[in-house]
N, C-alpha and C positions, 0 to 999 in steps of 0.2 A: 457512526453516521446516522442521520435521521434519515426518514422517506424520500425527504427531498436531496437527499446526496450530500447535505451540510455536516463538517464536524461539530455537534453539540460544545461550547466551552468547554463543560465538564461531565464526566464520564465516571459515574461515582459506580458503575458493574464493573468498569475495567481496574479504575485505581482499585478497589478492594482485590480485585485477583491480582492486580500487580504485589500489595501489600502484603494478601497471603501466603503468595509464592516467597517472598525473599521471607517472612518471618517464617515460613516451614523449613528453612534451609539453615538459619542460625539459631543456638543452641537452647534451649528453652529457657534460660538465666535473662536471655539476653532479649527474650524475642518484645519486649515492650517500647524495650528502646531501638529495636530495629522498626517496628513499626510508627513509632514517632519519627522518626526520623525521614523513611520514605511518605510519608504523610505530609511531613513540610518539605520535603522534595516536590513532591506531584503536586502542592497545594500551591509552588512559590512557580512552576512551570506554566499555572492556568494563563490563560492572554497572551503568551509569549511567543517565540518561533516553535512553530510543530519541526521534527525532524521525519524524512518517510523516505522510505526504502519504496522506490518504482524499478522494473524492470522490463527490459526489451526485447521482444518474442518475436521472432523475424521467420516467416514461412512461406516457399511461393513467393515472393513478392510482396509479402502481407505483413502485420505489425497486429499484435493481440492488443485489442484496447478493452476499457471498461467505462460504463457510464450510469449514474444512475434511472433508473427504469423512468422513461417519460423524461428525463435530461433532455437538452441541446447538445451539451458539452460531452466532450471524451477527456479519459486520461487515461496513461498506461498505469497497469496494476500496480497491485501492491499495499503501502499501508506504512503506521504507525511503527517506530522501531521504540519496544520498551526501554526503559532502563534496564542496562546491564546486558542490551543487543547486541552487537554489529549490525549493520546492514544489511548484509547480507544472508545473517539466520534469522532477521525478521520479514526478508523478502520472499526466502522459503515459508517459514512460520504462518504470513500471510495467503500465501497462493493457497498453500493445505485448506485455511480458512474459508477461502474465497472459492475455490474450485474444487477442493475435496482430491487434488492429486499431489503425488511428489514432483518436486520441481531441484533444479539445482542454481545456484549462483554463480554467473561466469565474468569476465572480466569486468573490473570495472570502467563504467562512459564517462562521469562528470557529475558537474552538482549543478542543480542548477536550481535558483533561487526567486520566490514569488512573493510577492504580495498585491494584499487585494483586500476589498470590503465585504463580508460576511455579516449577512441580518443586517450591514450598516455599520459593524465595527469594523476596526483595520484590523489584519488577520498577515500572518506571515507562515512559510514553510521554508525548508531548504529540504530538496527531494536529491539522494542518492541515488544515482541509478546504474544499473547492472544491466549486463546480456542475462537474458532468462533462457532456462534450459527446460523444457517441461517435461515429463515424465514419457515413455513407449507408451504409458495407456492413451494417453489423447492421439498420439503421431499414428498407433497403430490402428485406432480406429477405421475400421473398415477402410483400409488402407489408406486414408485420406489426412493431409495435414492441416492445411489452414481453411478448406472447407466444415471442416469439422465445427460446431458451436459448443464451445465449452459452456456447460451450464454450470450456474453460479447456484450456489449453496447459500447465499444471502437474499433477500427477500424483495432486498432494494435493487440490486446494482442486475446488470447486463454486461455480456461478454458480446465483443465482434472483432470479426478480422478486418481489414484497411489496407487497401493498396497504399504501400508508402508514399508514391507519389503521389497520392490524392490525400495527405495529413491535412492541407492546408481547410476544404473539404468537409475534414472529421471537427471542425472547431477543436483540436485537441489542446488541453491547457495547464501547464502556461506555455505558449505558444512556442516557446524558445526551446522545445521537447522533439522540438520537429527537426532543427538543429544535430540533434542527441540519435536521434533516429535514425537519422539518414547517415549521420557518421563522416 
């Protein structure tokens, strides 16, 4: 994501660490044609539907959102699921990212599907979303749960907790999340 909380088209730090990982893992015979290959994988995904692992952090009455810094907008965390994820290890994978703690994956809520104009293009997503379990080091902070401000290890984005009944409120989006929220 840029400053502005946008996902850039293309993400040529992330494709190369997606590319390195899987040619580090297959056999060195092989590994030119594994890398052509997830190349015109990630090359033929540009413009298309993103898929993203979001999760739901319920404390107190509260719901963990995320927005980018100087946003209008919220959304529940989370993030991109690579090729060769689930859902649910890229919802963890993400929070570590995002928050710098262990988190676990709990059942799962729904899908639930967006689109919208980005820069002026059409842009689409299908978000998976999960109960989010966050680690004893946030919960246990100075005894406190949902007062507590998780701080974000990213430069852009912002963490806050949200009375659930006040989501409508939070501009959280895509709005159909509130839906998913409240359960």
């Amino acid at each position: 994501r840029d400053a502005g909380g946008e996902c850039p088209p293309v993400d040529p730090k992330r494709e190369k660490e997606i590319c390195e990982r899987m040619m580090s893992a297959a056999p060195l015979a092989h590994r030119d044609t594994v890398f052509s290959i997830y190349e015109r994988i990630l090359g033929g995904s540009r413009g298309m539907v993103e898929t993203i692992a979001r999760g739901v952090c319920i404390r107190n009455g509260k719901v963990l959102l995320c927005r980018a810094k100087g946003g209008k907008t919220t959304y529940l965390p989370g993030g991109h699921i690579e090729f060769g994820e689930t859902g649910a290890v890229a919802l963890v994978r993400e929070i570590r990212e995002e928050l710098g703690v262990d988190s676990t994956c709990g059942e799962f809520l729904g899908v639930v599907e967006n689109s919208f104009l980005q820069h002026g293009r059409p842009h689409a997503e299908i978000n998976l979303v999960y109960r989010l379990n966050l680690s004893s080091r946030i919960s246990d902070f100075n005894g406190l749960d949902s007062d507590f401000m998780p701080e974000s290890r990213e430069d852009w984005i912002e963490f806050e907790w949200r009375d659930v009944a006040d989501l409508e409120n939070a501009s959280l989006l895509p709005s159909e999340m509130i839906r998913v929220v409240r359960g």
